[in-house]
N, C-alpha and C positions, 0 to 999 in steps of 0.2 A: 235675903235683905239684911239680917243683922250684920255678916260679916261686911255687906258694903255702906250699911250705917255708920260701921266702926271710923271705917279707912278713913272717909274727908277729916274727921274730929283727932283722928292721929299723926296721920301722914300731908306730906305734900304731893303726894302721886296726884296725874292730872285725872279727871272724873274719865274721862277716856280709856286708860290705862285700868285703874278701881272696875271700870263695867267690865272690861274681857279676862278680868281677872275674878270677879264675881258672879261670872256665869249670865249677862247681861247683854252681851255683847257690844254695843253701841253703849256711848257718853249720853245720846239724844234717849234710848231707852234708858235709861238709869237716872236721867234726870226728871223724867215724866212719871218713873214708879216713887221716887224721890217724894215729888211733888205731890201723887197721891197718899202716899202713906203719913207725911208728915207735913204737909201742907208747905214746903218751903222748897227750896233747892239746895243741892248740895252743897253750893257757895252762902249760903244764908247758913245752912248747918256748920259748916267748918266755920266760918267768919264767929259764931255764937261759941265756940270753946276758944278761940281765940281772943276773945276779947277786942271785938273791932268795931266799935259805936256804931251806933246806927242801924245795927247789922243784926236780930238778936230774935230769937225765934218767940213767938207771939206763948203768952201764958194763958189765952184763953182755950 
């Protein structure tokens, strides 16, 4: 999980591409281990180093 933690917050690779290249296979699994581990998705996590209002991962 860290190194596909990384990718959204770095790259533009699409979460599709990020999962079969993190050992995840599927977008739909990497989004749902996403979801578990950090409560968001990984367009909520990349939109939060991005700077895109609205968009910004919870401080609780």
């Amino acid at each position: 999980m860290p190194h596909a933690r990384r990718l959204p917050a770095r790259t533009d690779e699409p979460v599709d591409r990020i999962a079969s290249g993190s050992g995840f296979g599927t977008g739909t699994a990497l989004r749902r281990h996403f979801r578990e581990a950090l409560g968001v998705s990984p367009r909520a996590y990349r939109n939060t180093f991005r700077g895109v209002p609205g968009d910004r991962l919870s401080a609780d």
